[in-house]
Short mmCIF file of the C-alpha atoms (twelve columns), coordinates in Angstrom:
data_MODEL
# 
_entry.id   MODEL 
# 
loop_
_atom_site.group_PDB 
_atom_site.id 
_atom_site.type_symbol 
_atom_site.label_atom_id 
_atom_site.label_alt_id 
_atom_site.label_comp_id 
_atom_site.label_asym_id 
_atom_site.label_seq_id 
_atom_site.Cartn_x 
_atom_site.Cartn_y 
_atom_site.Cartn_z 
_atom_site.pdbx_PDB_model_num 
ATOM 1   C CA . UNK A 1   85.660 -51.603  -9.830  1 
ATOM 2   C CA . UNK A 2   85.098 -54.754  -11.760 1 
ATOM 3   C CA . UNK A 3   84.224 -54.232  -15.368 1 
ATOM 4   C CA . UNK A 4   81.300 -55.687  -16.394 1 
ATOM 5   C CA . UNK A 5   81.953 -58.111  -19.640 1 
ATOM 6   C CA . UNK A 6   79.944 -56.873  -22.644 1 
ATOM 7   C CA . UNK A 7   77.018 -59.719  -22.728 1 
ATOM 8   C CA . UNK A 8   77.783 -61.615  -26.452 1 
ATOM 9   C CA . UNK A 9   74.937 -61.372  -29.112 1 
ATOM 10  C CA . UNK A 10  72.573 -63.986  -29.619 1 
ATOM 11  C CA . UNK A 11  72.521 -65.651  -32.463 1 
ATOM 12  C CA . UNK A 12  69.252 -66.029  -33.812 1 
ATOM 13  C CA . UNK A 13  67.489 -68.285  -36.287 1 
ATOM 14  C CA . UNK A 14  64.900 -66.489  -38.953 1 
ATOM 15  C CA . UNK A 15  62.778 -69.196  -40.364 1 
ATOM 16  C CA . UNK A 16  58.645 -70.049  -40.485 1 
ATOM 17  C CA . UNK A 17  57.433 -72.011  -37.195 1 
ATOM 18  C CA . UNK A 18  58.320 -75.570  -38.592 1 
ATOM 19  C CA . UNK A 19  61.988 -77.217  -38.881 1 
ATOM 20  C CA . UNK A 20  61.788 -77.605  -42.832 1 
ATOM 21  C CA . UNK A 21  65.070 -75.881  -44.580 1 
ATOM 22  C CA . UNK A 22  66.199 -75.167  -40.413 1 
ATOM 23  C CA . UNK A 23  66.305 -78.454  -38.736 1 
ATOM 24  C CA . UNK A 24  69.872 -78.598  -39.322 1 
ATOM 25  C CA . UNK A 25  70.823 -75.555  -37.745 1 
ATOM 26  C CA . UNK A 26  68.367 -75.551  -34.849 1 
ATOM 27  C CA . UNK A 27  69.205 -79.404  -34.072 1 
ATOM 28  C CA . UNK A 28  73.005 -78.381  -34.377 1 
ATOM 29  C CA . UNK A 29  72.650 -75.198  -31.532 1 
ATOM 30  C CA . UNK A 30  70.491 -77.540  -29.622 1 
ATOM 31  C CA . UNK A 31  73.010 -80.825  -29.757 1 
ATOM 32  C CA . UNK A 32  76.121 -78.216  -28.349 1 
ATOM 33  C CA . UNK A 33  73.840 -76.178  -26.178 1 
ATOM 34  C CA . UNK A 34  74.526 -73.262  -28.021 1 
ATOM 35  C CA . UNK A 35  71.932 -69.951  -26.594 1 
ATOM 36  C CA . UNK A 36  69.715 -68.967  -30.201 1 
ATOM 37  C CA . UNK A 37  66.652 -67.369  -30.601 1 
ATOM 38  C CA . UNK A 38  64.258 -68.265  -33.055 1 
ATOM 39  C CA . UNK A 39  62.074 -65.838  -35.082 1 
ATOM 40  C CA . UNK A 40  58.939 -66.658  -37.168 1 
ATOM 41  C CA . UNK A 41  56.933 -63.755  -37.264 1 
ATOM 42  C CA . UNK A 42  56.546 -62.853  -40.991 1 
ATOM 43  C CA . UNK A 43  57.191 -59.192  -40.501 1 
ATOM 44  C CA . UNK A 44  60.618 -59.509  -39.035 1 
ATOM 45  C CA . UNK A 45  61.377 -62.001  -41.809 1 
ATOM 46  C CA . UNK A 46  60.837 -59.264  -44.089 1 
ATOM 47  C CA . UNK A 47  62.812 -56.795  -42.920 1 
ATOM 48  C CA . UNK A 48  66.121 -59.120  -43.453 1 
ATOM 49  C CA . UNK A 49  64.518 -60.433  -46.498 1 
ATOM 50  C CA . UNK A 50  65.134 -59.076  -50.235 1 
ATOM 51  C CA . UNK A 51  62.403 -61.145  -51.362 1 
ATOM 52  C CA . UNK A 52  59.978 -58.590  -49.980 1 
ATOM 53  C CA . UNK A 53  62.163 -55.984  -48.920 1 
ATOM 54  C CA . UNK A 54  64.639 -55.280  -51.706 1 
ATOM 55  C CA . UNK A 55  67.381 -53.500  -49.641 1 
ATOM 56  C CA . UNK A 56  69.213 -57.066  -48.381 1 
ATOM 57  C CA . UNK A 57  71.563 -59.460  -49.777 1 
ATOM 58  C CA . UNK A 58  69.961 -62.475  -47.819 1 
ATOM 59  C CA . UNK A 59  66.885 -63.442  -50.178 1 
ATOM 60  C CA . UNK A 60  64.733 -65.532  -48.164 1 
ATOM 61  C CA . UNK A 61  64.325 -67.818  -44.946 1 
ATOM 62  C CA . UNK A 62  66.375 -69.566  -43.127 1 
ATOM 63  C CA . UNK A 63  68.392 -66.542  -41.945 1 
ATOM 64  C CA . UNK A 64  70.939 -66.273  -39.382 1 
ATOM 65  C CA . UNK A 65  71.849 -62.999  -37.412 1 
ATOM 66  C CA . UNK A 66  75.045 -63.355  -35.555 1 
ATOM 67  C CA . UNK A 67  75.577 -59.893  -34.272 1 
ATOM 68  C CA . UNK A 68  76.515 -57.618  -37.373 1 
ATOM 69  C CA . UNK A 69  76.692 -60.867  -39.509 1 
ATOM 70  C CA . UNK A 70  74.039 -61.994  -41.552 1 
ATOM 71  C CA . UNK A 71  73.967 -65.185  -43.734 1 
ATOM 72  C CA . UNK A 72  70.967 -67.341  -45.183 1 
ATOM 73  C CA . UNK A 73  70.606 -70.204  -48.102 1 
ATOM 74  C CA . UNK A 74  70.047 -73.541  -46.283 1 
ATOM 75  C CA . UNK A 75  73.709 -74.707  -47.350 1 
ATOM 76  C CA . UNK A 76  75.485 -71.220  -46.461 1 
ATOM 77  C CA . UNK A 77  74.010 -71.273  -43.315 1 
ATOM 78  C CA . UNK A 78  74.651 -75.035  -42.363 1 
ATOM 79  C CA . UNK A 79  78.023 -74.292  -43.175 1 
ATOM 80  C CA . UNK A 80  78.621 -71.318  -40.989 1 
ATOM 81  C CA . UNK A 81  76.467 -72.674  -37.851 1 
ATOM 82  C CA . UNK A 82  77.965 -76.025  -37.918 1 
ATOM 83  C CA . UNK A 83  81.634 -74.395  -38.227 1 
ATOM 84  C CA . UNK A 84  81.010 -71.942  -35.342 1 
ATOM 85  C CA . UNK A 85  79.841 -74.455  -33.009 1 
ATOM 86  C CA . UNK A 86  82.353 -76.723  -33.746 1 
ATOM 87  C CA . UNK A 87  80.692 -79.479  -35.708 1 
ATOM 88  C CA . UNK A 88  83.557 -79.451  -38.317 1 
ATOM 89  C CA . UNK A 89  86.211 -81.759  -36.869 1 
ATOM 90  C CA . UNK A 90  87.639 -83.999  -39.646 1 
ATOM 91  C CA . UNK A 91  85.681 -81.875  -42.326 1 
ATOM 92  C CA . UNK A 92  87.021 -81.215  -45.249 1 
ATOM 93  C CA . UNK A 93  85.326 -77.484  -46.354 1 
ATOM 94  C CA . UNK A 94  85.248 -77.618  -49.950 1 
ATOM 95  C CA . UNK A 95  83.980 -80.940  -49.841 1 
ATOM 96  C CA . UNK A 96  80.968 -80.266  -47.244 1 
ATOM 97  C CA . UNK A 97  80.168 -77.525  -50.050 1 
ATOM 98  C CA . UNK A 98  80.062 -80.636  -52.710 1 
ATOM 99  C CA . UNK A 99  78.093 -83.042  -50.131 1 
ATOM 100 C CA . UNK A 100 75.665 -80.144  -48.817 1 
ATOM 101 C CA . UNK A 101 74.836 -79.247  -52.850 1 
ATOM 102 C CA . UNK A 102 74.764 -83.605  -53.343 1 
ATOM 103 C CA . UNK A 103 71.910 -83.163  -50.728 1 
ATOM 104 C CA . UNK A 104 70.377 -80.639  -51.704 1 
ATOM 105 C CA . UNK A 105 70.516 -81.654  -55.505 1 
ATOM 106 C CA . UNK A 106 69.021 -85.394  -54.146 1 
ATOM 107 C CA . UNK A 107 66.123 -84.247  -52.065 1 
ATOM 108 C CA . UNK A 108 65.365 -80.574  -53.638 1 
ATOM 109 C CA . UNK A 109 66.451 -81.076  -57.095 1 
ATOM 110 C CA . UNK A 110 65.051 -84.340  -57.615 1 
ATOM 111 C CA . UNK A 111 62.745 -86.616  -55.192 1 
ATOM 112 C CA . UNK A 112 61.073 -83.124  -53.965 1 
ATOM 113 C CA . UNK A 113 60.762 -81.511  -57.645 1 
ATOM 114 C CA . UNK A 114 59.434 -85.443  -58.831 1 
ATOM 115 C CA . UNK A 115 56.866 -85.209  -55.620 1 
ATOM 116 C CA . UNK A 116 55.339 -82.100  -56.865 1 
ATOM 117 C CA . UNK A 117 55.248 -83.230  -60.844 1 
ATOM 118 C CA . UNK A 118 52.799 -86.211  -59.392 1 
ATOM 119 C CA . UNK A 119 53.177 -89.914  -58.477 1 
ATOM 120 C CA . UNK A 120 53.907 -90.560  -61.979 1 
ATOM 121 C CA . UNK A 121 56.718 -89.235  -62.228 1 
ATOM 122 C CA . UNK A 122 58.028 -89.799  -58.855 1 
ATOM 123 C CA . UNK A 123 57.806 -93.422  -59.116 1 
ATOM 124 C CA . UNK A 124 59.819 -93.216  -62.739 1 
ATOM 125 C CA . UNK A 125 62.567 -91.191  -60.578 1 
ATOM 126 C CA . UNK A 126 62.227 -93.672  -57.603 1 
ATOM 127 C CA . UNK A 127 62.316 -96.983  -59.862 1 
ATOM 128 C CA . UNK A 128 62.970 -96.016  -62.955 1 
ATOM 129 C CA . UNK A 129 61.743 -96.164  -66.230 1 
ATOM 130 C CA . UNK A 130 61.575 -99.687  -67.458 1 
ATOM 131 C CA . UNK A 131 64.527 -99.823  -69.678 1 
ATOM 132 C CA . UNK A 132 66.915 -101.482 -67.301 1 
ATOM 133 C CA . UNK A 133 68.827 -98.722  -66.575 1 
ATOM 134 C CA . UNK A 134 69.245 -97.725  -62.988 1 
ATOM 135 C CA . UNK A 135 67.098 -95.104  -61.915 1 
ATOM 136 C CA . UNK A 136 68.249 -91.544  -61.242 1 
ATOM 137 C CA . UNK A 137 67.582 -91.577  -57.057 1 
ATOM 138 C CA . UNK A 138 69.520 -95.170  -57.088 1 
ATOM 139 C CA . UNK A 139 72.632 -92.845  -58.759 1 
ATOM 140 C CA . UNK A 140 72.357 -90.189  -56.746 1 
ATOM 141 C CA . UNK A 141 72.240 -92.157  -53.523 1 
ATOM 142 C CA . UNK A 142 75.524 -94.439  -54.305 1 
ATOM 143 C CA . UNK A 143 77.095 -91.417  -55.134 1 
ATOM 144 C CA . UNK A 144 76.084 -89.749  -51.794 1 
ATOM 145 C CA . UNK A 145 77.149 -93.351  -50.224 1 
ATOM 146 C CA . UNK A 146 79.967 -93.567  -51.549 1 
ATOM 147 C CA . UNK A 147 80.783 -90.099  -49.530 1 
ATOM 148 C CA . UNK A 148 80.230 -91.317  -46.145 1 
ATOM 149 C CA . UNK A 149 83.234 -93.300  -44.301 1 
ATOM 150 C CA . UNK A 150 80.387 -94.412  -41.432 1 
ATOM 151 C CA . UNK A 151 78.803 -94.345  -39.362 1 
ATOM 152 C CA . UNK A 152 78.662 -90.575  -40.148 1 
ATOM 153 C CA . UNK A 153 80.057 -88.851  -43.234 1 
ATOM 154 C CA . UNK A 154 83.613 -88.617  -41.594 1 
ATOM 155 C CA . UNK A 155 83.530 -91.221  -39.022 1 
ATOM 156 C CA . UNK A 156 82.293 -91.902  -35.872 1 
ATOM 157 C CA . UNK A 157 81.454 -88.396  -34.792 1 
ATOM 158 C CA . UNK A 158 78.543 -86.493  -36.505 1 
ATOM 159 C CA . UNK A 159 79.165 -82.973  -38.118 1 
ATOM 160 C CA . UNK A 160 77.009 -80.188  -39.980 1 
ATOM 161 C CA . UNK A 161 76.702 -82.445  -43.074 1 
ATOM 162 C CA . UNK A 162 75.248 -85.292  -41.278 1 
ATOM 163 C CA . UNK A 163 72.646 -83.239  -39.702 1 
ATOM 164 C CA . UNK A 164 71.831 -81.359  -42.958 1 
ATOM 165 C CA . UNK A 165 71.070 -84.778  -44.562 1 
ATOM 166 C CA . UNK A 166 68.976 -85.853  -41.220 1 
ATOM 167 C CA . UNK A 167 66.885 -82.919  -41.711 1 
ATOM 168 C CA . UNK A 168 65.763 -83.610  -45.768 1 
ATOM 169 C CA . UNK A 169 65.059 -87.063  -44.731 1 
ATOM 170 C CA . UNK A 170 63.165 -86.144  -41.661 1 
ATOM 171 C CA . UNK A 171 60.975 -83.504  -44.196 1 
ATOM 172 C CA . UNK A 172 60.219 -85.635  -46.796 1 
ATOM 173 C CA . UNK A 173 59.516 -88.906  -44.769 1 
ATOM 174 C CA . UNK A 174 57.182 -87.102  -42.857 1 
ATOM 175 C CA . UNK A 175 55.482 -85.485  -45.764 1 
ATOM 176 C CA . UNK A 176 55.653 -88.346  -48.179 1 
ATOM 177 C CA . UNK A 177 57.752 -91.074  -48.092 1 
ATOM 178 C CA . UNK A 178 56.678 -92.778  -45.025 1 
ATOM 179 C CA . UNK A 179 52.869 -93.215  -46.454 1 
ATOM 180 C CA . UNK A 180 54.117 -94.447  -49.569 1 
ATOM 181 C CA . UNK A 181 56.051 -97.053  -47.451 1 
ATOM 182 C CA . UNK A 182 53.197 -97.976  -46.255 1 
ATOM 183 C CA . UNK A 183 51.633 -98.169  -49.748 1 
ATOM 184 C CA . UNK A 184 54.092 -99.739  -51.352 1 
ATOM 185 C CA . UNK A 185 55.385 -101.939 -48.545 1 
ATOM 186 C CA . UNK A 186 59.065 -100.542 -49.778 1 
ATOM 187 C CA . UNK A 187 61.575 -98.603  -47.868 1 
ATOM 188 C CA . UNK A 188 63.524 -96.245  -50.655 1 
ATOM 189 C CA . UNK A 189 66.310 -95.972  -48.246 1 
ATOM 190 C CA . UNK A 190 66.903 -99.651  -47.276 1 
ATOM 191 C CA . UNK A 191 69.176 -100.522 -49.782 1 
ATOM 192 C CA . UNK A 192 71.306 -97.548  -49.183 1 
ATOM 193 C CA . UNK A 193 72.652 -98.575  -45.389 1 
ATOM 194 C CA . UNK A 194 75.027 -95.892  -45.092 1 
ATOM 195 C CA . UNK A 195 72.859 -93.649  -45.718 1 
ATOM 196 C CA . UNK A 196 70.294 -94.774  -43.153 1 
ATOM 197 C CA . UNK A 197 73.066 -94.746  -40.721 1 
ATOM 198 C CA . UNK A 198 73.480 -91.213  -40.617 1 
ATOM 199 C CA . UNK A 199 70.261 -89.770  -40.280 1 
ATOM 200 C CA . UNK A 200 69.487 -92.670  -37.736 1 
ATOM 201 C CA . UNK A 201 72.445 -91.510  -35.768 1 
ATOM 202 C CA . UNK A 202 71.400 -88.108  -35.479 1 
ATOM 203 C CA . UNK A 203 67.904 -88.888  -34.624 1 
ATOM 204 C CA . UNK A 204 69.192 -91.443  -31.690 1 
ATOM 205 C CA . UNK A 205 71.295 -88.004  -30.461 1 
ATOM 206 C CA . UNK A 206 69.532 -87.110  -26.581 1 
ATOM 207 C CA . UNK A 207 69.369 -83.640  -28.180 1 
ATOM 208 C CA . UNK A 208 67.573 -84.977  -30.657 1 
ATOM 209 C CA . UNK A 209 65.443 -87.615  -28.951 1 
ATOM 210 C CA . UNK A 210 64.819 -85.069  -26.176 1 
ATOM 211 C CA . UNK A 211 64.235 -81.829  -27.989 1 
ATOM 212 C CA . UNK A 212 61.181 -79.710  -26.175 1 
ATOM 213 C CA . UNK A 213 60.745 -76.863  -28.609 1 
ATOM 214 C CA . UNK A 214 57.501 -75.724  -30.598 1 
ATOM 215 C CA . UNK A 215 59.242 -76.636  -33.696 1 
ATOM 216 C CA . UNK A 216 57.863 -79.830  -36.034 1 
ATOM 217 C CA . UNK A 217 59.131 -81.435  -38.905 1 
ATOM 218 C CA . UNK A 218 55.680 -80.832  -40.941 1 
ATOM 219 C CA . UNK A 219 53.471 -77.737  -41.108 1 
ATOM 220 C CA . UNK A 220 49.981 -78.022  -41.965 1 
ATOM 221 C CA . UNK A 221 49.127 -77.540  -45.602 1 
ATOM 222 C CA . UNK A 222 52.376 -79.378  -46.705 1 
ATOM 223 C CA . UNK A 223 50.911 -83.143  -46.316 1 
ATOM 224 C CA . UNK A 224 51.676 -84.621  -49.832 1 
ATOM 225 C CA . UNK A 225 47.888 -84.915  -51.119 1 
ATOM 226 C CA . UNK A 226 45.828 -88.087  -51.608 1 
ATOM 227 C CA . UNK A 227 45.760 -87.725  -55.395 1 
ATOM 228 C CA . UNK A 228 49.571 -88.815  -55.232 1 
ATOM 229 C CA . UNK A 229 49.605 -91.521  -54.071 1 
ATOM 230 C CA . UNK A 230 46.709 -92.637  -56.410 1 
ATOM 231 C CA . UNK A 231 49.148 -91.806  -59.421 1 
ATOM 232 C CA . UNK A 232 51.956 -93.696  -57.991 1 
ATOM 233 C CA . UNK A 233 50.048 -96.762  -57.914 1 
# 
């Protein structure tokens, strides 16, 4: 009798119905073909949550199950994804750690944090504050430049850092920085070509260009609010 081979655990995804802090791990399983599941409903967030459960060390959303393993933090769980389905080649590890907390410290840290203070201060982190001295985002993106060899952060094949990037760009474009563009008439990222190269080389991806799940960058209620872009001006 042929023995049946045990059928391999699913991995699956744990994160609201939206790409926000996921993108990069669902566009990663999606660009390899990897089989996931994604879950949304609240109350089986909970359950692997500590936030609202208290009996987990995995806080809050994104969350990966991969059969008895369970990892979450957007960074963590780039990092493990991207490594298992092979999106590492070239990588240094401890340096994706220092790019993946670069990003994070860019877009979270900084333009996202500035975006929720008001236009006021966002435009004083964009441009900066008058006193001929470069402006913080202008630092933070040469130093993230500086990282990337080209197109992509290690060459000419993408890996988990260059869609982790893709996905912060895609969130806050969509939420903010493509109306102020067209307020303003200025594209934050154009003098910063490296940078556009990556997430523009991830978006021209077929996986990415041709991706047919429920999942969108924004989420209603998120839209970065008119009174904004009133301050900015």
């Amino acid at each position: 009798m042929t023995e049946i081979a045990k059928e391999q655990p699913v991995l699956t995804v744990y994160y609201w119905s939206m790409m926000g802090r996921a993108g990069a791990t669902v566009r990663m399983l999606e660009h390899t073909g990897t089989p996931y599941k994604h879950v949304s409903e609240f109350p089986a967030i909970a359950k692997l949550g500590s936030s609202w459960s208290g009996n987990k060390d995995t806080f809050a959303p994104p969350i990966v199950v991969d059969g008895d393993f369970r990892i979450s933090q957007s960074t963590a769980v780039t990092l493990y994804v991207g490594t298992k389905v092979g999106l590492d080649e070239g990588l240094n590890r401890f340096k994706a750690v220092q790019w993946l907390s670069d990003i994070v410290d860019l877009f979270e840290g900084g333009l996202g944090k500035n975006i929720r203070e008001g236009g006021k201060s966002c435009k004083i982190y964009l441009e900066g504050a008058g006193d001929g001295k470069p402006a913080r985002f202008a630092k933070q993106m040469e130093n993230l430049s500086r990282a990337i060899k080209g197109p992509f952060f290690t060459g000419d094949k993408p890996t988990l850092v260059d869609f982790f990037l893709c996905q912060h760009v895609d969130w806050n474009q969509t939420l903010t920085l493509n109306r102020l563009q067209e307020q303003t008439g200025v594209d934050i990222f154009a003098p910063y070509p490296k940078v556009k190269a990556v997430y523009e080389g991830i978006r021209n991806l077929e996986s990415y260009k041709n991706y047919k799940g429920p999942l969108k960058t924004d989420r209603p209620g998120f839209l970065t609010k008119d009174e904004f872009f009133a301050d900015y001006k």
